[in-house]
N, C-alpha and C positions, 0 to 999 in steps of 0.2 A: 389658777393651778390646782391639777387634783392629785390624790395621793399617790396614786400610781404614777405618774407625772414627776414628783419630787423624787419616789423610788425608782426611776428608771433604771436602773439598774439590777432592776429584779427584786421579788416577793420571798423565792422560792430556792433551795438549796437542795442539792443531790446528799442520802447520805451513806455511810459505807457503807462494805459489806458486813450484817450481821445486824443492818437498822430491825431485822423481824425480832431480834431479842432485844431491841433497845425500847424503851418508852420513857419518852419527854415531854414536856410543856413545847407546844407549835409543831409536832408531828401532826402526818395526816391519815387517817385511817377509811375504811369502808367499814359498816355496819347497819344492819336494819334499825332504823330507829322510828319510832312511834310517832301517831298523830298525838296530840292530848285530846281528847274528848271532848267534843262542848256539850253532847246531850249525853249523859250518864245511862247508855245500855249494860245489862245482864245476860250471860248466857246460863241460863238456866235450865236445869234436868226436867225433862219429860216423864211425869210419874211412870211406873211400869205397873200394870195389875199382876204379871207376874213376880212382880218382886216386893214385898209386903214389908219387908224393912227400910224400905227406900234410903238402904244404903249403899247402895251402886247405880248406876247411871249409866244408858249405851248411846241415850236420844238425849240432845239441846235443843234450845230455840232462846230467838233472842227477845228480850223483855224490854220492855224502860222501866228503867229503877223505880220501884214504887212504896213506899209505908217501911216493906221489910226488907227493903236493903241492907245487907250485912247482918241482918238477924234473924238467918233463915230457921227455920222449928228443927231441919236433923240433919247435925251430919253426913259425908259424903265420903265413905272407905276409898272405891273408885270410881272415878280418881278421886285424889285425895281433897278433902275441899271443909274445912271447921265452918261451925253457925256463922264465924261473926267472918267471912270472906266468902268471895264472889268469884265467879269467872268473867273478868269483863270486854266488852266487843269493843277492841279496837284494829285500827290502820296501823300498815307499819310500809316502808319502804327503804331500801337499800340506797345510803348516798353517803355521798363523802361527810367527813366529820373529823375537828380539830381537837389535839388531846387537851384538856385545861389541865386536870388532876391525874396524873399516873397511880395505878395501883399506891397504899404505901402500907408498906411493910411492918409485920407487923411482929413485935418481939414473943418470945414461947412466953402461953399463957394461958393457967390454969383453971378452968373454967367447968370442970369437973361437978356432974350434981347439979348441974342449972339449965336450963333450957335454952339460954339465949346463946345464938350463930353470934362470934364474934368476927372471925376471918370469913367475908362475904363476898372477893375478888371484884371490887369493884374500880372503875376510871371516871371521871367525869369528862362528857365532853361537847362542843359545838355543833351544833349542826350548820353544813353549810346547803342553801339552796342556790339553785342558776337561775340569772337573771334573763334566759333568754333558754327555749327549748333544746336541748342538744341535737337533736335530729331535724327541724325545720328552721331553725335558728332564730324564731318568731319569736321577739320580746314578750317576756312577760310583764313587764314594770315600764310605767312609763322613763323616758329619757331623762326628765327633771327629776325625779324621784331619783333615778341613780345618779345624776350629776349631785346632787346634795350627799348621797350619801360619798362619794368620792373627794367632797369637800372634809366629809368626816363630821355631818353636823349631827345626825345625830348616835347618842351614847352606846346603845347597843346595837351597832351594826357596824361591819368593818367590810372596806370593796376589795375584794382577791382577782387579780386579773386572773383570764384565761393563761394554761400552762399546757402544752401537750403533753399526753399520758399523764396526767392529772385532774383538770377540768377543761372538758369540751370547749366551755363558752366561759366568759364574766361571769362572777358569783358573788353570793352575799353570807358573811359571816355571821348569825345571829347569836348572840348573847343574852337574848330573852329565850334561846331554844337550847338551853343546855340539859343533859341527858347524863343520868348513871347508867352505866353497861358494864356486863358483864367482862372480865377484863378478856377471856378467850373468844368472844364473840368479834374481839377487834383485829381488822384485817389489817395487815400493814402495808405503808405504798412505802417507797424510796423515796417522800419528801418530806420539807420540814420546812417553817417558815423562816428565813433568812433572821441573823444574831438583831439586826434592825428594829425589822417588823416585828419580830417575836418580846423587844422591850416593849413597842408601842400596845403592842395587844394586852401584855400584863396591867403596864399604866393605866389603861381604857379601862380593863377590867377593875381595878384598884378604883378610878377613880367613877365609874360606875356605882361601887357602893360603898363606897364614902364619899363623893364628892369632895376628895381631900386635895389638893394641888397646890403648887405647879409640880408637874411632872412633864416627862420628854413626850406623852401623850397629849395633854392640854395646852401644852406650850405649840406644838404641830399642828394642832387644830385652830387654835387663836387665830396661825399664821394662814392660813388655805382659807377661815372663812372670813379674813379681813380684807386677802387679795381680791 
């Protein structure tokens, strides 16, 4: 038996009206979210001989970080860019994504005279990828690879069935892909993951970094990968 199997009765919950002002643990949103980088690129200014301060920039090009990364010799007015910060080349792409962390609020606070941003409007959240291309429906992942993770074997991956008007195809919830976003960059859908799933995912997540159980997470898993 796989997870979806146990939950047949569904993943996924409609919510009212006004879910655009609501933010939860197991809502689901769109937002561009980033590659992480394995080769460490720089976009770096194009000297200008007309500009002898070289404190402005109109031309980039991309570099691989080398020696003086982050400890560039001068400043950058425009755009804005200090010695010890870069512009750096990455991937981004538009896809669904689970809320872990909703903004949290934060009490008035006097911070007057100091330089540090305290209130940074931030969320944390999952990214989810498809297991299978949404327009050719050509698996991405072999079939064993997802029946294990539908077993729930392993720790950071959760299997989200297809939903229409939500995801195309079968998808994979990653918990090694989690993401701070800016909290208005987050779009909102009308779903949320059922009162259920949404303990299982916490539990998972709990006992991801601590390895602490039994919980209603590792107790469901025991059972699917004993059957």
């Amino acid at each position: 038996m796989f997870i979806d199997e146990w939950f047949d009765s569904g993943f996924y919950k409609e919510l009212p009206l006004g879910y655009h002002q609501s933010f939860s643990f197991g809502q689901f949103f769109w937002t561009h979210a980033y590659y992480p980088h394995e080769n460490l690129e720089l976009w770096r200014p194009v000297p200008d001989p007309n500009e002898p301060t070289r404190s402005y920039a109109a031309h980039f090009q991309i570099q691989a970080a080398g020696q003086d990364a982050f400890r560039r010799s001068f400043p950058l007015q425009a755009p804005p860019l200090k010695t010890n910060e870069e512009f750096l080349v990455l991937r981004a792409k538009r896809r669904p994504v689970v809320l872990v962390q909703p903004e949290l609020p934060l009490p008035a606070v006097d911070n007057r005279g100091y330089r540090g941003k305290i209130e940074r409007r931030r969320c944390t959240v999952a990214q989810i990828f498809g297991l299978a291309d949404p327009d050719t429906e050509t698996a991405q992942f072999s079939q064993l690879f997802v029946d294990r993770v539908r077993k729930m074997e392993f720790l950071q991956f959760m299997f989200l069935p297809q939903r229409a008007g939500l995801f195309q195809v079968d998808s994979l919830l990653r918990l090694d892909e989690l993401q701070s976003v800016f909290t208005p960059h987050l779009e909102p859908t009308k779903f949320a993951l059922v009162d259920s799933i949404a303990e299982i995912l916490r539990d998972q997540m709990q006992f991801l970094i601590t390895k602490k159980g039994p919980n209603v997470y590792t107790e469901l898993r025991e059972m699917l990968l004993g059957a």
